[in-house]
C-alpha positions in Angstrom: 84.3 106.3 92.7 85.1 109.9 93.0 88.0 110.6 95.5 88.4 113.8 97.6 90.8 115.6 99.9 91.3 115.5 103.4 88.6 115.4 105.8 86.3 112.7 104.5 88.7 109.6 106.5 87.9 109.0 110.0 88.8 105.5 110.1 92.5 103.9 108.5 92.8 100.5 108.1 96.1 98.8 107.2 97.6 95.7 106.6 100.6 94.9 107.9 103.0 93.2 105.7 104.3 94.5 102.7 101.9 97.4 103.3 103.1 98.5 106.7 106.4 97.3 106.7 108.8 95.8 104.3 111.3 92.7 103.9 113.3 94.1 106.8 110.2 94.4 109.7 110.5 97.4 110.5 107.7 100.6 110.3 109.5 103.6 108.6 110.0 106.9 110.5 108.0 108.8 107.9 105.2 106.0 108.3 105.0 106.8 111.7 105.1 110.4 111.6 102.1 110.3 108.7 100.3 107.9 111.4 101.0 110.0 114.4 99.8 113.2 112.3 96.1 110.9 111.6 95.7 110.6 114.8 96.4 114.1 116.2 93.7 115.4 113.2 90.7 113.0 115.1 91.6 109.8 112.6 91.3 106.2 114.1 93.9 104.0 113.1 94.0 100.5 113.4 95.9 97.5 111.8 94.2 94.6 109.7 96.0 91.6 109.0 96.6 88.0 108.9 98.5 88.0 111.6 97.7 86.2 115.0 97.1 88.6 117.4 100.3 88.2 120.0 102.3 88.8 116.6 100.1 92.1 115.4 100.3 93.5 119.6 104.1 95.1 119.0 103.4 97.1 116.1 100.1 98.8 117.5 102.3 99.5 120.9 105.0 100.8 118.8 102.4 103.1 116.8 100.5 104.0 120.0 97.1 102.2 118.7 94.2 101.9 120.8 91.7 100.8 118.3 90.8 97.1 118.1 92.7 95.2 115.8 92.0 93.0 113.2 93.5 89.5 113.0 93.4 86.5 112.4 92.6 87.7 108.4 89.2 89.3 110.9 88.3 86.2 112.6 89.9 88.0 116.1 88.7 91.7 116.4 90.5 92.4 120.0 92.2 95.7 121.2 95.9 96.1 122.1 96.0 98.3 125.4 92.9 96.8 127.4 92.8 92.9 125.7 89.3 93.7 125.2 87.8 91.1 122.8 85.4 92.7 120.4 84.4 89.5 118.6 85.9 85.7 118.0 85.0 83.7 114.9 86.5 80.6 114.6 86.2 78.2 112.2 83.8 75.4 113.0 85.7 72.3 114.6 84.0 69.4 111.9 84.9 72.3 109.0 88.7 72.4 110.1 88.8 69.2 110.8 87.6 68.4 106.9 90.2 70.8 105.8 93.1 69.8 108.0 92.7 66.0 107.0 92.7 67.2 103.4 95.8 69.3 103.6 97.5 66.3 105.4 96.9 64.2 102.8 98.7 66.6 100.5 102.0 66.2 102.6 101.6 70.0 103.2 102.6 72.5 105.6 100.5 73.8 107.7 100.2 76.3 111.2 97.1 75.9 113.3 96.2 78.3 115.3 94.3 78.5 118.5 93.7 80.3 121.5 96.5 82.6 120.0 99.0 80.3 120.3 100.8 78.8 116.7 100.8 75.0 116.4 102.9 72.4 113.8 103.5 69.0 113.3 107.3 70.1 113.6 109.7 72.3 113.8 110.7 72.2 109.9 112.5 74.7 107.9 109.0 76.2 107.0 108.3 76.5 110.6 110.9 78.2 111.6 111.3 80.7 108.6 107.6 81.3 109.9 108.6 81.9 113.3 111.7 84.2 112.6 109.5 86.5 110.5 106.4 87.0 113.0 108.6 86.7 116.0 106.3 83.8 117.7 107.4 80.3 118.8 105.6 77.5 117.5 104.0 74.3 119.3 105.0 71.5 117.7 102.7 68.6 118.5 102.9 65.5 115.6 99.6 64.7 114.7 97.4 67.7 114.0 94.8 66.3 113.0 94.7 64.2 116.2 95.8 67.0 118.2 93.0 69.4 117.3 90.1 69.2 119.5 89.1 73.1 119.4 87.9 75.5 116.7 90.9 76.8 115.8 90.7 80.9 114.5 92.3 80.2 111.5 94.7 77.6 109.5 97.3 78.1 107.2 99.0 76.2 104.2 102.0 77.1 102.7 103.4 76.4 99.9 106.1 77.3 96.8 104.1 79.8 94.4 103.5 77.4 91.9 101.9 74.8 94.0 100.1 77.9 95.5 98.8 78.4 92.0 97.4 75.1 91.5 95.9 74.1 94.2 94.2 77.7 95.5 91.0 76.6 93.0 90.8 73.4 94.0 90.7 74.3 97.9 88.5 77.1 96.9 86.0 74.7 95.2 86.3 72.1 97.9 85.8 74.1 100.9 84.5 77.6 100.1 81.3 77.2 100.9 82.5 76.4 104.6 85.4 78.5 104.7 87.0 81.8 103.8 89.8 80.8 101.4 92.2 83.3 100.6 96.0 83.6 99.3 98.1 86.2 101.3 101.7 86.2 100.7 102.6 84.1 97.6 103.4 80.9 99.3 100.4 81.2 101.8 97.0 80.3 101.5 94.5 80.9 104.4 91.1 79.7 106.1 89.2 81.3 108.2 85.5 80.8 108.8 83.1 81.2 106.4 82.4 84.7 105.7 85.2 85.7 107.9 87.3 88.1 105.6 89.5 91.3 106.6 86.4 92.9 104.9 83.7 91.9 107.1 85.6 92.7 109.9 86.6 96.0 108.8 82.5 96.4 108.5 81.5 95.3 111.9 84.3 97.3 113.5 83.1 101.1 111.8 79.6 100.4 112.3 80.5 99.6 116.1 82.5 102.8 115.7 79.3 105.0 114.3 81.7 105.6 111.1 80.3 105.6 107.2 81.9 103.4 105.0 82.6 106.6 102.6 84.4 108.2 105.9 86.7 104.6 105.7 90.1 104.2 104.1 91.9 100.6 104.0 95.2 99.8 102.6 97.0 96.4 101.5 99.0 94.5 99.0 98.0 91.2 99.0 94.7 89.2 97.8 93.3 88.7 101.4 93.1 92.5 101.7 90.9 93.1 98.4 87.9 92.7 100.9 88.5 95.5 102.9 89.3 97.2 100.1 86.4 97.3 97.7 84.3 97.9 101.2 86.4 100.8 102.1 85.2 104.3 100.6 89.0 104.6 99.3 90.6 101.1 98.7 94.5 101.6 98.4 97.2 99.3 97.1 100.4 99.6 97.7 102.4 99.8 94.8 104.3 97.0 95.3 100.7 94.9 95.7 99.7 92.3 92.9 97.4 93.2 89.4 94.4 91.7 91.2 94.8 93.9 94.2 95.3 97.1 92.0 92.5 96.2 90.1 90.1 96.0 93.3 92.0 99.7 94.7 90.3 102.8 94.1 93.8 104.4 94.4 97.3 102.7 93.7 100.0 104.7 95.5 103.3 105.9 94.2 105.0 104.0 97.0 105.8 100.4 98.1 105.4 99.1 101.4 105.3 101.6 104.5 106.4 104.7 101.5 102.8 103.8 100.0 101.1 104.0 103.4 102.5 107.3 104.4 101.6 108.7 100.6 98.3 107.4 101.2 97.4 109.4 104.7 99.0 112.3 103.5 97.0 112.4 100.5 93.7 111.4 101.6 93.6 111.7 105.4 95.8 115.5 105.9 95.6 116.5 102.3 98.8 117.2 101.8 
């Protein structure tokens, strides 16, 4: 793909951890200023991650966004300032229901998630690690399998890495042709519906918004983001994203984390 200078990005999607922020949470003053400077150019800017939606809210209000965000890995496409709900995909009840029973069996952790609120069997040391670093309380409720009895947005595993390793082709064989599995931060590995993918969502949201693909730009580190990547006209990794990710990037920035983001609107959104 051949890459040029400012004025081609209307539309900036970006992922929030590790690509937006960093180990410590917080959005860097020079992120912000390059994201303040998109805007005041004409530039939408909106935020696309795994994240549930209550969790993504503080960031787009810190950043001033008004565009709808993208959650839930895209299954939740809903704006920040007017709660306006631009579209819902869950994933079917029998599917998660299939998946949840399996992921029991394997004495695994996992977060289910519905109606934007966070739910566990308990309150473990996973649970609340989880919890400190999205800044959400959790539900815990025993039984998920027995408690769910909605289509839940999305479900979560986690895991250590190397379990993450093992079992992500295994889950991928047994459910992808019902779900969206992906891995997003080393330990995690996420379901949404099928064909649900940051991606797709990304799609729906600049046709709604009259934008080409070519005028897109998205941004990430991890492998859930390598959808909206490869549909973006400029796919950027952050440099601190993983050899798949940089492989699937049109551009791999210079900087890690919110240092990468900033390099990338400057370079491509204010040609600077």
């Amino acid at each position: 793909m051949t890459i040029s200078g400012a004025g081609r990005i209307r539309l900036v999607a970006i992922d929030i951890d590790y690509t937006l922020i960093g180990s410590d949470l917080k959005i860097s003053e020079r992120t912000k200023q390059a994201i303040y400077a998109a805007i005041d150019v004409g530039s939408t800017i909106t935020l696309a991650t795994g994240r549930m939606y209550r969790s993504t809210v503080p960031f787009a209000e810190e950043l001033g966004l008004d565009a709808p965000l993208i959650t839930y890995d895209g299954a939740l496409v809903k704006t920040a300032k007017t709660q306006e709900v631009y579209w819902h995909k869950p994933i079917p009840l029998e599917d998660a229901g299939e998946i949840l029973a399996y992921l029991q069996g394997l004495g695994l952790h996992i977060n289910v998630y519905v109606d934007d609120e966070l739910y566990v069997a308990s309150l473990n040391e996973q649970a609340r690690h989880y919890m400190a670093r999205v800044n959400v309380m959790a539900n815990p409720v025993g039984n998920l399998l027995e408690f769910l009895s909605k289509p839940p947005t999305k479900l979560l595993m986690m895991a250590e890495p190397e379990i993450v390793d093992k079992l992500l082709p295994d889950l991928e064989r047994k459910f992808g042709d019902r779900s969206h599995v992906a891995r997003s931060l080393p330990s995690y590995i996420e379901f949404t519906g099928q064909g649900v993918t940051k991606g797709s969502a990304l799609a729906g949201l600049s046709e709604h918004l009259g934008i080409p693909k070519d005028r897109v730009m998205a941004i990430g580190d991890s492998e859930n983001d390598i959808s909206m990547l490869s549909y973006a006209g400029i796919g950027v990794a952050v440099n601190n994203a993983g050899d798949k990710v940089k492989e699937a990037a049109d551009y791999v920035a210079d900087g890690a984390s919110g240092d990468g983001v900033a390099e990338a609107i400057y370079r491509f959104v204010l040609g600077c």
